[in-house]
MIMI-388141 format. One line per 4 residues: their letters; for each residue x, y, z of N, C-alpha, C. Coordinates in nm, 2 decimals. Example, Ala and Ser with C-alpha at 12.3 -4.5 7.8 and 13.67 -1.06 7.14 Angstrom:
% residues 2
as = 1.32 -0.57 0.78 1.23 -0.45 0.78 1.32 -0.33 0.78 ~ 1.28 -0.22 0.71 1.37 -0.11 0.71 1.29 0.00 0.79
This chain:
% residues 77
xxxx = 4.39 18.27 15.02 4.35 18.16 15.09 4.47 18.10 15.15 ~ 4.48 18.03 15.30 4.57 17.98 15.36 4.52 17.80 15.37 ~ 4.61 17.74 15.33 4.64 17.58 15.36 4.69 17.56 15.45 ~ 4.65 17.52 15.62 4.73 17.51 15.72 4.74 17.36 15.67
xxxx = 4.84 17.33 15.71 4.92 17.20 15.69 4.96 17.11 15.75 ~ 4.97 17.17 15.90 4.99 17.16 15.97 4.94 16.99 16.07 ~ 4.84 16.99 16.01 4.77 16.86 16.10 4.74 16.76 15.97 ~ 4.84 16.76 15.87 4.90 16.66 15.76 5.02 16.59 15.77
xxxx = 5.00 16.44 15.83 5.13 16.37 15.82 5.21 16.29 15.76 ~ 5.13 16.25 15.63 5.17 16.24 15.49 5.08 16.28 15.39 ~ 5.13 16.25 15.26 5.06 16.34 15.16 5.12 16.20 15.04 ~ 5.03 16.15 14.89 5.09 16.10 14.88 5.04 16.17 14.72
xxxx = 5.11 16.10 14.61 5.10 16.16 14.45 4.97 16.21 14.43 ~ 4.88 16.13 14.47 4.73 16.23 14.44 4.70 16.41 14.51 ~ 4.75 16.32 14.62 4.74 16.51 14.72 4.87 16.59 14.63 ~ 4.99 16.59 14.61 5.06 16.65 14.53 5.00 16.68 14.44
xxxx = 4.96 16.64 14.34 4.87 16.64 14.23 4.78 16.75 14.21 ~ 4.68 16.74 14.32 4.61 16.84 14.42 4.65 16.96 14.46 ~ 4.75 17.02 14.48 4.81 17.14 14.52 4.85 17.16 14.44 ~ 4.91 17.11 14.30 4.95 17.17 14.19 4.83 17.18 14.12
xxxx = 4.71 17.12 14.14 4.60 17.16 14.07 4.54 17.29 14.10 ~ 4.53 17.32 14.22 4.52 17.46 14.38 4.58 17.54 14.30 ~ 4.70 17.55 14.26 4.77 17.64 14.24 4.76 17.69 14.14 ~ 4.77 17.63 14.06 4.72 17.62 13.86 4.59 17.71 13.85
xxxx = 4.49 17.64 13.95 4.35 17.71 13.93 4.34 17.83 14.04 ~ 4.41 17.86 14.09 4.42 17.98 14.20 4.52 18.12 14.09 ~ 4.59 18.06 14.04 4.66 18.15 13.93 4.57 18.20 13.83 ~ 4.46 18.12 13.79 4.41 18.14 13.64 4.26 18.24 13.69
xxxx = 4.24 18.27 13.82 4.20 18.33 13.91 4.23 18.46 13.95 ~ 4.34 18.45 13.94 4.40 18.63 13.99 4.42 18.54 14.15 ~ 4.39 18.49 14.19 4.37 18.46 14.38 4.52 18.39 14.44 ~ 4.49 18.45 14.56 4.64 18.43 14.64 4.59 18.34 14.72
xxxx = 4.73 18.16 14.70 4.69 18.08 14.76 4.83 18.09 14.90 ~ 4.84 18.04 14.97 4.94 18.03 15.07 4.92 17.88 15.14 ~ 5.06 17.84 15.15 5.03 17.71 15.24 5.12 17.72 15.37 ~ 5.09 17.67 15.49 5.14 17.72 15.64 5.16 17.58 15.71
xxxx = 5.28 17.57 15.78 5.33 17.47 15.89 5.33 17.33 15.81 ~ 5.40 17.32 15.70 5.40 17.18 15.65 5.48 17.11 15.75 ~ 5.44 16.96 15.75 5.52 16.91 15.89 5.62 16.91 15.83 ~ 5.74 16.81 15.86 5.89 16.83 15.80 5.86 16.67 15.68
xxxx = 5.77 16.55 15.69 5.77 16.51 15.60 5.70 16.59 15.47 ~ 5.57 16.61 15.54 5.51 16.74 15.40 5.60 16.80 15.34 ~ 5.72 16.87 15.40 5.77 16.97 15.37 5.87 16.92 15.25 ~ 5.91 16.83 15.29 6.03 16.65 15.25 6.00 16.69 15.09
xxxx = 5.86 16.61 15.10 5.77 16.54 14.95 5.74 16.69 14.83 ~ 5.75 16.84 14.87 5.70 16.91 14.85 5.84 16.97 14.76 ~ 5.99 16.95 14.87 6.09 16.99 14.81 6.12 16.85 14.68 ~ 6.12 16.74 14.73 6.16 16.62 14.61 6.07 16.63 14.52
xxxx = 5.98 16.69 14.49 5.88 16.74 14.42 5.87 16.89 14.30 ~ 5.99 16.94 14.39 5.98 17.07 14.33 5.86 17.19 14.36 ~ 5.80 17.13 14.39 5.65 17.21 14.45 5.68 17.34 14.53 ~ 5.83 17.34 14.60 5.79 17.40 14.70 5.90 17.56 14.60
xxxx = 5.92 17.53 14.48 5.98 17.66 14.38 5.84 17.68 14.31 ~ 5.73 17.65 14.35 5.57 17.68 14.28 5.49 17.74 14.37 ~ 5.45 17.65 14.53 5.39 17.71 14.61 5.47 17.81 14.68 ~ 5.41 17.88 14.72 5.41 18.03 14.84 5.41 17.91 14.98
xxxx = 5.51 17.87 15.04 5.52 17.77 15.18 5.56 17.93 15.29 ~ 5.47 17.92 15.38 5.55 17.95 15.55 5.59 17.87 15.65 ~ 5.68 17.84 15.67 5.66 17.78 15.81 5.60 17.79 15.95 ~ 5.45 17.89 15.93 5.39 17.92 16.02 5.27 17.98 15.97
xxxx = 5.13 17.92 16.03 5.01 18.01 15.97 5.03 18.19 16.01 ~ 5.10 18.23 16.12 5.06 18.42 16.14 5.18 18.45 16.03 ~ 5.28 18.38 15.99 5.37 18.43 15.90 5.32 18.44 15.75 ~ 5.18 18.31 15.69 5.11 18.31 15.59 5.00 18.44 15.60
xxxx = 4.96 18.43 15.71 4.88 18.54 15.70 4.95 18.66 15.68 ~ 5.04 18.72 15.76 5.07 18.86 15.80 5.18 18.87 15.61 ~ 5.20 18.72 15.53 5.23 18.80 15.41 5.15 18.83 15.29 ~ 5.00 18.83 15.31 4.89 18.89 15.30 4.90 19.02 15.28
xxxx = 4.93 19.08 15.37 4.98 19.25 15.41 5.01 19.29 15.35 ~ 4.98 19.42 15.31 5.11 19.48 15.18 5.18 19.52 15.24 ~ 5.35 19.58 15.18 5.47 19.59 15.24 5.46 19.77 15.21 ~ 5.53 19.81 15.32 5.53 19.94 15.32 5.64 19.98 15.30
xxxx = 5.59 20.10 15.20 5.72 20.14 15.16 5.78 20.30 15.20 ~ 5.87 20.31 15.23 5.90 20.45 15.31 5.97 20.51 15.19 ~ 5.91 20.68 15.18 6.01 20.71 15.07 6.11 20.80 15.15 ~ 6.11 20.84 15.26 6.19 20.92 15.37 6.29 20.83 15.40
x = 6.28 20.70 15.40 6.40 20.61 15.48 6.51 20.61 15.40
């Protein structure tokens, strides 16, 4: 699952709260959460928070999605 973020212009202790709750219950899941385009305060509150050494952040939803993908592995290269 992807969090665009993008159209969030603050966030305050409860929403933080919230994503570490996301994350917690996305883990105890097996399920892959992703969050995409935090604005630059999102992004602010997420690092003074620590949050952002927990959540999976892109700076872009096709970058959240496309790491979805599995990585390919060449054994010739």
């Amino acid at each position: 699952m992807v969090f665009d973020l993008s159209g969030v212009s603050s966030i305050d202790s409860a929403g933080i709260g919230e994503l570490a709750l996301l994350h917690t219950w996305a883990q105890s899941k097996s399920a892959d959460l992703k969050f995409a385009s935090p604005t630059p305060l999102v992004r602010d509150l997420l690092d003074l928070t620590n949050l952002d050494s927990v959540l999976e952040i892109h700076p872009t939803l096709s970058e959240a999605l496309a790491a979805f993908q599995p990585s390919e592995v060449c054994a010739d290269c």
